[in-house]
LUMROKE-920842 format. One record per residue: x, y, z of N, C-alpha, C in turn. Coordinates in pm, whole numbers. Layout:
<dodos>
     npx     npy     npz    capx    capy    capz     cpx     cpy     cpz
       X       Y       Z       X       Y       Z       X       Y       Z
...
</dodos>
This chain:
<dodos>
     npx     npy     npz    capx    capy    capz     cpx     cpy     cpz
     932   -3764   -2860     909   -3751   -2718     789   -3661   -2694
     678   -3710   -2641     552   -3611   -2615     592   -3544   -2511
     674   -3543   -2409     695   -3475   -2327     739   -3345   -2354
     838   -3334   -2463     867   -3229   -2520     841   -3171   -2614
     738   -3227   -2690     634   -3151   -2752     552   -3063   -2619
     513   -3071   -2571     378   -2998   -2423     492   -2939   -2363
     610   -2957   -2390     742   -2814   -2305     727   -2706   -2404
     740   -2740   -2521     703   -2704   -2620     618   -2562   -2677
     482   -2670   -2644     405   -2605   -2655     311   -2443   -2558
     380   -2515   -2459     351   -2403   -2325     442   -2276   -2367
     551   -2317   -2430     650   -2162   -2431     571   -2093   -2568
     482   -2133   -2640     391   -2072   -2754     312   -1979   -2723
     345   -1852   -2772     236   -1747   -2728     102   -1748   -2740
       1   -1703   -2631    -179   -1745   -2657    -194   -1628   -2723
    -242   -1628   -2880    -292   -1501   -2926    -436   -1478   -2857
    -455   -1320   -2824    -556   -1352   -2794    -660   -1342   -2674
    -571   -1464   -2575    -567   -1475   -2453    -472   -1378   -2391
    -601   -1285   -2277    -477   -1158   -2197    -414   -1276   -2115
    -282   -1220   -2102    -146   -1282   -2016    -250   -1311   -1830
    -203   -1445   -1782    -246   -1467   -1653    -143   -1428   -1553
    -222   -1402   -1427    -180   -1303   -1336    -154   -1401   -1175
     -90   -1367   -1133     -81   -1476    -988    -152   -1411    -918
    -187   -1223    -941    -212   -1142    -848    -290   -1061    -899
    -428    -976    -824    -504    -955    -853    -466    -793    -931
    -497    -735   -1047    -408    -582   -1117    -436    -516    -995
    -534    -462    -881    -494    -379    -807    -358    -390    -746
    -322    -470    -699    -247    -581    -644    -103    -523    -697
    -120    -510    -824      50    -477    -928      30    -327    -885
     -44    -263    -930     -84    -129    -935     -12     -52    -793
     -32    -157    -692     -45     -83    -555     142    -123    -545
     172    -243    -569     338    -265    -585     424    -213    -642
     322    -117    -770     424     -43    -886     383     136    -780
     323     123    -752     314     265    -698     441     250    -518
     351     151    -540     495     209    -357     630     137    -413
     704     116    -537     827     121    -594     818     223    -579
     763     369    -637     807     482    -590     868     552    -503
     798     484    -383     851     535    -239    1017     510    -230
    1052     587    -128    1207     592    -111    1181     414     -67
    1309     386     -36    1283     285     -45    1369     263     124
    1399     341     198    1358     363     326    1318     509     374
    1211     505     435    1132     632     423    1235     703     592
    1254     825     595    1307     880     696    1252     963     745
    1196    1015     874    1155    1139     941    1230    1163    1042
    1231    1241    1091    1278    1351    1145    1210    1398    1262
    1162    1408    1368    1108    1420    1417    1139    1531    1594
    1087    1662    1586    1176    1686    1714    1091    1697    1828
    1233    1641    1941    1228    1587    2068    1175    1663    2170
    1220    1804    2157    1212    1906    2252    1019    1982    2236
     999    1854    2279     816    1908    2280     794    1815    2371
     624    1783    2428     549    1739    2517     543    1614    2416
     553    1531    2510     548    1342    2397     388    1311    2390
     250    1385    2377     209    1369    2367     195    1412    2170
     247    1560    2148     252    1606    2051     353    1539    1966
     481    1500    2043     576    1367    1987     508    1260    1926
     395    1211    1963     385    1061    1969     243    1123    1870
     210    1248    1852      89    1236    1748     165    1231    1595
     293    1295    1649     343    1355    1489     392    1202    1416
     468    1152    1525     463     988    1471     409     904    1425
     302     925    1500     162     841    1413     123     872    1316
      93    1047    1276      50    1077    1138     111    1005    1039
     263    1011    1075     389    1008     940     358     844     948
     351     761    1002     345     646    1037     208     616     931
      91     653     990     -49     665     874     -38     685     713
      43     788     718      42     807     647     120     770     525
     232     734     586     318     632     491     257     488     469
     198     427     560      82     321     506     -36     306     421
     -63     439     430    -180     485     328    -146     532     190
       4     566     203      26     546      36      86     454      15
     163     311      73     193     247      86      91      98       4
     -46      91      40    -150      47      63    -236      59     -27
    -214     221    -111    -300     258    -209    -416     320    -178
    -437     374     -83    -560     435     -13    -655     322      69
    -600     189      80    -693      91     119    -695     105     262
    -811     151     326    -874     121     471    -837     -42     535
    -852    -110     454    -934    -245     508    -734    -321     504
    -683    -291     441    -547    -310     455    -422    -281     540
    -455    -130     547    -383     -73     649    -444     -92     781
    -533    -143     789    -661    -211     949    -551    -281     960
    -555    -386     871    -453    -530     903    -357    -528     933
    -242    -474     837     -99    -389     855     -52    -370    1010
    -174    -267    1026    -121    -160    1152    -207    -279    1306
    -277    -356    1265    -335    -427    1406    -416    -319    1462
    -512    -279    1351    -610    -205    1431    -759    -202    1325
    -882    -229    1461    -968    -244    1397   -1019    -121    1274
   -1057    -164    1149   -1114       5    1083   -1125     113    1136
   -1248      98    1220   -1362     185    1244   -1272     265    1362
   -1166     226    1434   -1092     254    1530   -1003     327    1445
    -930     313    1345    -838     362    1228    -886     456    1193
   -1028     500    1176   -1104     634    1122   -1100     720    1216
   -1132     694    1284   -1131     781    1459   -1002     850    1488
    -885     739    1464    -746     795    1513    -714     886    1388
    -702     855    1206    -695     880    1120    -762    1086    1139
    -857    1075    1191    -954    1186    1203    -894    1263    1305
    -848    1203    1440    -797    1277    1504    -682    1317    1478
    -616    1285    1415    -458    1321    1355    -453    1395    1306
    -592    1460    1204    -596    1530    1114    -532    1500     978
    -524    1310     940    -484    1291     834    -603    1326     692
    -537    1373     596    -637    1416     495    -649    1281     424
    -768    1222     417    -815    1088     337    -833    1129     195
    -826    1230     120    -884    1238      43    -814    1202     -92
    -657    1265      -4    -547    1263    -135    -495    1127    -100
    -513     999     -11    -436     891     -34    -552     805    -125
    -670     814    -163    -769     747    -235    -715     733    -358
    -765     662    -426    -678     616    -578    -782     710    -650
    -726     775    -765    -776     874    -832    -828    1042    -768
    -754    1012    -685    -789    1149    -635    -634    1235    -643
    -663    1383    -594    -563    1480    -638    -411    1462    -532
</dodos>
């Protein structure tokens, strides 16, 4: 049966040949890192303030759980969150989120 010869042959290891990927390694990298994360993230947040200072502290934790989430990617968390970049830097900045430590290879 040639058919089962080529079933066969597919389960034969490629020496040699690195293993193929459906997904690009950043891609695993960024999936094996936010396995880390709790796996529902919780804050805490208190009420007894002005909802302007409410609604910043939300957003940080919000940013910021996307940004390690994401792997430090800008252009991802744009998409994610429904907001243009360059608008994301602005708010990101006003929040006072630190960009430096969600970048990949940084401290």
């Amino acid at each position: 049966m040639p058919g089962a010869w080529v079933e066969a042959a597919e389960e034969q290891p490629r020496w040699g040949v690195p293993e193929q990927r459906d997904e690009p390694r950043h891609a695993r990298d960024r999936d094996r890192d936010f396995a880390r994360l709790p796996e529902r993230a919780e804050q805490r947040f208190e009420l007894d303030r002005p909802l302007r200072e409410a609604r910043d502290a939300f957003e940080k934790s919000y940013f910021e759980f996307h940004l390690a989430k994401e792997g430090g990617s800008m252009t991802r968390v744009a998409e994610k969150t429904g907001l243009e970049r360059t608008h994301l830097y602005r708010k990101l900045k006003q929040l006072g989120v630190d960009l430096s430590r969600n970048k990949r290879g940084g401290p």
